[in-house]
PALOVO-97827 format. One line per 2 residues: number of its first residue (from 0); their letters; for each residue x negated, y, z of C-alpha. Coordinates in steps of 0.25 Angstrom, whole numbers, plus 2048, in hexadecimal, padded with zeros to 3 digits. Example, Ala and Ser with C-alpha at 12.3 -4.5 7.8 and 13.67 -1.06 7.14 Angstrom:
2
0	as	7CF/7EE/81F  7C9/7FC/81D
END
This chain:
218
0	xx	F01/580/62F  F08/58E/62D
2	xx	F02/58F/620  F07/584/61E
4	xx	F15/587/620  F18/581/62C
6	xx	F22/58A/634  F1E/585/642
8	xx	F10/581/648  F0D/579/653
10	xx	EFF/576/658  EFD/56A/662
12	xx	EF1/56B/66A  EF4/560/674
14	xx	EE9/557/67A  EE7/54A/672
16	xx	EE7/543/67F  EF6/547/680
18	xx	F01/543/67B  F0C/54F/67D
20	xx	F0D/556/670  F13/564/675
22	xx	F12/56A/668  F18/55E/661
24	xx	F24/55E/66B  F27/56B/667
26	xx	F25/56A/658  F2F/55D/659
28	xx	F3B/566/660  F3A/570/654
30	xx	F39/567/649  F48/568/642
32	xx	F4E/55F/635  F45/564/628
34	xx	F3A/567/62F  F2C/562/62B
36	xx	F20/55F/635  F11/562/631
38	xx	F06/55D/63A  EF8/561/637
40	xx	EF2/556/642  EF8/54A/646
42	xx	EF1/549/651  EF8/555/658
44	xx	F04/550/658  F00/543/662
46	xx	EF6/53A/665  EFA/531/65C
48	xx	F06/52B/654  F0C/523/65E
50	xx	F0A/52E/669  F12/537/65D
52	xx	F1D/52D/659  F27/528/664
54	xx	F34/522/660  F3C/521/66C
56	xx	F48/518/665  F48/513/656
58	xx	F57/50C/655  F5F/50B/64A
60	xx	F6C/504/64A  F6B/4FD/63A
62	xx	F61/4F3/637  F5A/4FD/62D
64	xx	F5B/507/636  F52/500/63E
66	xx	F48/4FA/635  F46/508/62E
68	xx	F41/50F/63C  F37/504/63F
70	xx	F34/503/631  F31/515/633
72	xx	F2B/511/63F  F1F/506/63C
74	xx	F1C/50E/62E  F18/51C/638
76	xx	F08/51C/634  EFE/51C/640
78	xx	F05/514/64A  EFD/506/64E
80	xx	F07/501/655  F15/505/65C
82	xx	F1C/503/668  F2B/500/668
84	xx	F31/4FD/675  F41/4F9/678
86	xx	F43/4F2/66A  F4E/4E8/66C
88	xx	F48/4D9/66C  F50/4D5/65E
90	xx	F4A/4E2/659  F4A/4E2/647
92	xx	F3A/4E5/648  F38/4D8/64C
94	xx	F3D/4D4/63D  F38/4E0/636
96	xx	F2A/4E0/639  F20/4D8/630
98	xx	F18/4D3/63D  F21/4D3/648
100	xx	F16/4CD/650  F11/4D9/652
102	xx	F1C/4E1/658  F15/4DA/665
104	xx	F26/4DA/66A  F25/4D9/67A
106	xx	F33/4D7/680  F37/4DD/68D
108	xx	F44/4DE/696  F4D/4EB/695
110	xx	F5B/4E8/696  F61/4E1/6A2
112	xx	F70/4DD/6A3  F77/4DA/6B0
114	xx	F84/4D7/6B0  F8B/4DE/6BB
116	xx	F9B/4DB/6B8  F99/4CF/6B1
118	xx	FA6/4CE/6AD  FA9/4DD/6A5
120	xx	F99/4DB/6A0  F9F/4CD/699
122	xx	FAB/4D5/695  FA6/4DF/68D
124	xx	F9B/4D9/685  F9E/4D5/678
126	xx	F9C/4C7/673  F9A/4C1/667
128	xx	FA4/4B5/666  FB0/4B2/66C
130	xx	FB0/4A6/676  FAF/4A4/686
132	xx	FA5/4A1/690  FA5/49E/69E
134	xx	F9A/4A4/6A8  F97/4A1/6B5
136	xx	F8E/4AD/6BB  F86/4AF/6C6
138	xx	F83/4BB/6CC  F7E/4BD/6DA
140	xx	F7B/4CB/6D8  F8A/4CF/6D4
142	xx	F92/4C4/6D9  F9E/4C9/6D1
144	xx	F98/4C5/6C5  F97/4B6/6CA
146	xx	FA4/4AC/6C7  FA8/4A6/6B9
148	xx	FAB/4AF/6AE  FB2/4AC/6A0
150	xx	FAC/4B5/693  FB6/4B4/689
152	xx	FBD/4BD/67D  FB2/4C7/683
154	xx	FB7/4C8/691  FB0/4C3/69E
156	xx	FBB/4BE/6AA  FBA/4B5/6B7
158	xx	FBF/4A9/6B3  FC1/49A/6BB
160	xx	FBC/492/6AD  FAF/488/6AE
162	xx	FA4/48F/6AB  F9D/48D/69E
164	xx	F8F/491/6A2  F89/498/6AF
166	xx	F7E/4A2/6B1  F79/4AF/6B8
168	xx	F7F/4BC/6B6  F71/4BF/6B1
170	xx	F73/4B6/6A7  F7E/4BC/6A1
172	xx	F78/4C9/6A1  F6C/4C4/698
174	xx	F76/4C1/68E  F7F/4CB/68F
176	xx	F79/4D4/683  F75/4C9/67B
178	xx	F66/4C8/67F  F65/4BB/684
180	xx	F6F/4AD/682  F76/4A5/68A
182	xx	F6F/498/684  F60/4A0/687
184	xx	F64/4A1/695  F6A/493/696
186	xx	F5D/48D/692  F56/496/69D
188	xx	F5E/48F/6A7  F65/49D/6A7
190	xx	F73/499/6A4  F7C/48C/6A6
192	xx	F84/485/69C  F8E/47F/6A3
194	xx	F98/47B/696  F90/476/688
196	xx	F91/482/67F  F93/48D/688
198	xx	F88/493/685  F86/495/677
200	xx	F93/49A/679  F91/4A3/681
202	xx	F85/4A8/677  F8E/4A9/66D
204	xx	F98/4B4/675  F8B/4BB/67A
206	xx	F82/4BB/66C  F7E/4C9/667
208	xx	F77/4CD/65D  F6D/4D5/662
210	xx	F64/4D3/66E  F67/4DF/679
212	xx	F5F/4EC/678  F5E/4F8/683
214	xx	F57/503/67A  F56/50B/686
216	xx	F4E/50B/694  F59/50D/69E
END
């Protein structure tokens, strides 16, 4: 390798049956812009591709951006498979694969909203039409939160109005970013409509285009 021109050496003599790669760790904290990587064996540097390659996020804030990474991503050569956890559930590679099929896509919960103070959580969501509903909470856990409230011009307030539908705090806090509709959990029993077209209104002041994402484990 010195003959070779190489400036530095590093010769990894870990086990096979181990992951750490000392010598590898060390080679990557020296590494600096303009510097070219030689390895002799492939099989030094880990046990295999996927014990060698570990993205920890892959996030790109344009469309392109995005589909250009996983693009790098599927083309890396001797990966069978790949493992991507936390991916948002209206995630793009749903429409960029050619099988999405075989994405295998498992949903679990990560994100949990309970609204506490009901009435500043209201207040300083943004929504996306103008309008006003009327709620009547429950909420036997923070009895504050319980009463009639009026949303309207993107405040929250006690108000003495009829109510236009009633439903558990809980409720409102499946909804509150975006993940799941007013008219979902009024077919689940979850939700009241007490005025015709409530509803659907209240969608319309609630609607955001994308489903809400946690990227972290907190």
């Amino acid at each position: 390798m010195t003959a070779a021109g190489c400036a530095k050496v590093f010769r990894e003599k870990a086990s096979g049956a181990k992951r750490d790669r000392a010598e590898l760790t060390k080679v990557i904290a020296k590494l600096e812009a303009g510097d070219v990587l030689a390895v002799t064996r492939l099989d030094r540097l880990a046990r295999s591709t996927r014990d060698l390659l570990n993205v920890i996020e892959s996030i790109g804030i344009t469309a392109v951006a995005v589909r250009e990474m996983w693009r790098f991503l599927l083309d890396i050569d001797w990966m069978a498979s790949i493992r991507a956890g936390l991916l948002p559930i209206d995630h793009p590679l749903f429409f960029l694969l050619a099988e999405p099929r075989r994405m295998r896509f498992r949903i679990r919960d990560g994100l949990w909203v309970r609204l506490v103070d009901l009435g500043a959580a209201l207040s300083v969501r943004s929504y996306a039409a103008d309008g006003a509903v009327v709620f009547d909470v429950a909420d036997a856990f923070c009895p504050w939160n319980a009463g009639l409230w009026k949303l309207e011009g993107g405040k929250a307030a006690r108000t003495g109005e009829a109510a236009d539908m009633r439903l558990d705090v809980s409720a409102l806090g499946s909804v509150y970013l975006g993940g799941f509709t007013f008219a979902q959990l009024e077919r689940a029993g979850r939700v009241a409509e007490l005025r015709e077209g409530a509803v659907k209104r209240a969608d319309d002041l609630f609607r955001a285009d994308r489903a809400p994402w946690c990227a972290e484990i907190f």
